[in-house]
C-alpha positions in Angstrom: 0.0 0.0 0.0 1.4 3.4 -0.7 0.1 6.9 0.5 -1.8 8.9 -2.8 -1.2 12.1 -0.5 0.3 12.8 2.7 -1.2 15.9 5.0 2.3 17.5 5.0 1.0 17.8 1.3 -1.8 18.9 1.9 -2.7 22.9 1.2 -1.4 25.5 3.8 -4.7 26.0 5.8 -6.2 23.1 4.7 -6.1 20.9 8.3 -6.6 24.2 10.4 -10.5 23.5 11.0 -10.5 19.8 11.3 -7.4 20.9 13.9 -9.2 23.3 16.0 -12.3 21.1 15.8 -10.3 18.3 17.8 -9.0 20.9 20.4 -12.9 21.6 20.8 -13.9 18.8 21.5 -10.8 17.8 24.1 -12.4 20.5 26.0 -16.0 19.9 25.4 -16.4 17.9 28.9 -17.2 15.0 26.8 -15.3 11.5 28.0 -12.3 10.9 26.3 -13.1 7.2 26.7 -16.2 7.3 24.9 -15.0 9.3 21.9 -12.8 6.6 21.1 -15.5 4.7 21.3 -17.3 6.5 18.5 -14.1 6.9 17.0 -13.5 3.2 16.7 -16.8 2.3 15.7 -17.4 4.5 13.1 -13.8 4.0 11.2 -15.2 -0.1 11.6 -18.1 1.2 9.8 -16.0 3.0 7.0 -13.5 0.5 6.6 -10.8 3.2 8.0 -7.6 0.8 8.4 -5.6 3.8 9.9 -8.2 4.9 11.9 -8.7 1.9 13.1 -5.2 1.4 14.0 -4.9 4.8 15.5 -8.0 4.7 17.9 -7.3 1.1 19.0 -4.0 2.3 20.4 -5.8 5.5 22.0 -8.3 4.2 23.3 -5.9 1.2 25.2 -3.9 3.8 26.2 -6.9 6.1 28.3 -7.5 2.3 29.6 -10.1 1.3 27.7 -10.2 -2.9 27.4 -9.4 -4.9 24.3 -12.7 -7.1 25.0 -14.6 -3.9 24.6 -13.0 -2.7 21.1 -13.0 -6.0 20.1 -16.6 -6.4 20.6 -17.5 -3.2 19.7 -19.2 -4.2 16.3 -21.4 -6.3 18.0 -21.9 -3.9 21.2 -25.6 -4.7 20.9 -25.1 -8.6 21.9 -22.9 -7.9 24.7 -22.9 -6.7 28.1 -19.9 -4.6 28.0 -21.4 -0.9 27.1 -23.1 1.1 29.5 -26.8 2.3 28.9 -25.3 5.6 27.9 -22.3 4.1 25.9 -25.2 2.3 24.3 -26.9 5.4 22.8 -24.3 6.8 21.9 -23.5 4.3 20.1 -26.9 4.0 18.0 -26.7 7.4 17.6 -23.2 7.0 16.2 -24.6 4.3 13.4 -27.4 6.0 12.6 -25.1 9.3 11.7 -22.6 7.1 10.2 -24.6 5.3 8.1 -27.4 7.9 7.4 -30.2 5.2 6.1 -32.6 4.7 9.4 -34.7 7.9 9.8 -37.4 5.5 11.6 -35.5 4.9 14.6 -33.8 8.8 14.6 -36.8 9.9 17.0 -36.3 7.0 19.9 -32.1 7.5 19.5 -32.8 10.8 20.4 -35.3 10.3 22.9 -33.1 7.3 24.3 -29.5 9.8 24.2 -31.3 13.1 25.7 -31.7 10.4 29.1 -28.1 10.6 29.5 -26.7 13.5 27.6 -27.4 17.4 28.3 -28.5 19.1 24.6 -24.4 20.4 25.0 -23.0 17.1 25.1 -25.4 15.6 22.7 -24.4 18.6 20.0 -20.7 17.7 21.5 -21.2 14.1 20.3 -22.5 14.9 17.2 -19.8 16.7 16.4 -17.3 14.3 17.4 -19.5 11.7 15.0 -19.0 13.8 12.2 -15.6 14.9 12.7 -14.6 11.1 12.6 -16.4 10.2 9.6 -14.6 13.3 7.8 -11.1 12.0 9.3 -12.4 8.0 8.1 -12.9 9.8 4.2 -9.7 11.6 4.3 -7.4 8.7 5.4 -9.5 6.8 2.8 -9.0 9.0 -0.1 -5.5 10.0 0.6 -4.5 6.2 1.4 -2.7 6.5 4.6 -0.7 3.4 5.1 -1.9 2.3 9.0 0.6 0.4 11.7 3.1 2.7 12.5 1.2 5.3 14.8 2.3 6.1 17.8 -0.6 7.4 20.6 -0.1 10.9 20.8 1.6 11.4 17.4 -1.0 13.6 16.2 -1.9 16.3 18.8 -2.1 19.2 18.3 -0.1 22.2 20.1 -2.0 24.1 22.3 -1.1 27.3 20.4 -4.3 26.7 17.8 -7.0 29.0 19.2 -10.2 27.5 19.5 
């Protein structure tokens, strides 16, 4: 596999939203543990090999468990995911995948039990922010493997 285009390659300017975007959320209040969640999830969803790679080794290093990436696919057969990690999570899908408007009402309904209108505009974000990142390492073909946790953060000099 060989990268089409690198983001040093990329146009001046061109990652300073998607950059200031990820310091957002870092301070949206929203656990860091459950966006890699969403994070994992949705690159499974979009085939993101990179992403994949790169949220696995995130998420293990906040603490999260290998049983619970692992599983994730299958989160709704398991016991692993918490009520709240649970909507989230079908509210992740239904973003990702954008094909079940029937069941958008009771996601909503079932994710405004456990998330304040911030947090669930937070995680929407997030959701969407991830999907972008998925179709950008997609298009671009970013070879995954190498990263490192913590290769891509950002300085704290961006302002949000």
């Amino acid at each position: 596999m060989k990268t089409r285009i690198s983001f040093q390659e990329a146009p001046k300017g061109f990652m300073d939203g998607l950059m200031k975007t990820h310091l957002y959320l870092k301070k949206s209040g929203l656990d860091a543990k459950l966006i890699e969640l969403i994070n994992f999830r949705v690159s499974q969803i979009n085939e993101c090999a990179y992403c994949l790679d790169m949220h696995y080794k995130d998420a293990i290093q906040l603490g999260e468990s290998e049983q619970r990436l692992y599983s994730l696919a299958t989160w709704r057969e398991t016991p692993y995911y918490s009520k709240a990690e649970r909507a989230a999570l079908a509210y992740t899908e239904s973003l990702t995948r954008l094909n079940n408007h029937e069941s958008a009402e009771k996601e909503w309904e079932e994710l405004s039990i456990y998330f304040s209108t911030t947090d669930i505009a937070n995680l929407t974000l997030a959701i969407t922010q991830i999907n972008t990142w998925n179709r950008l390492n997609r298009a671009f073909g970013t070879v995954p493997g190498n990263y490192q946790p913590g290769e891509h953060e950002v300085a704290p000099a961006v302002a949000v």
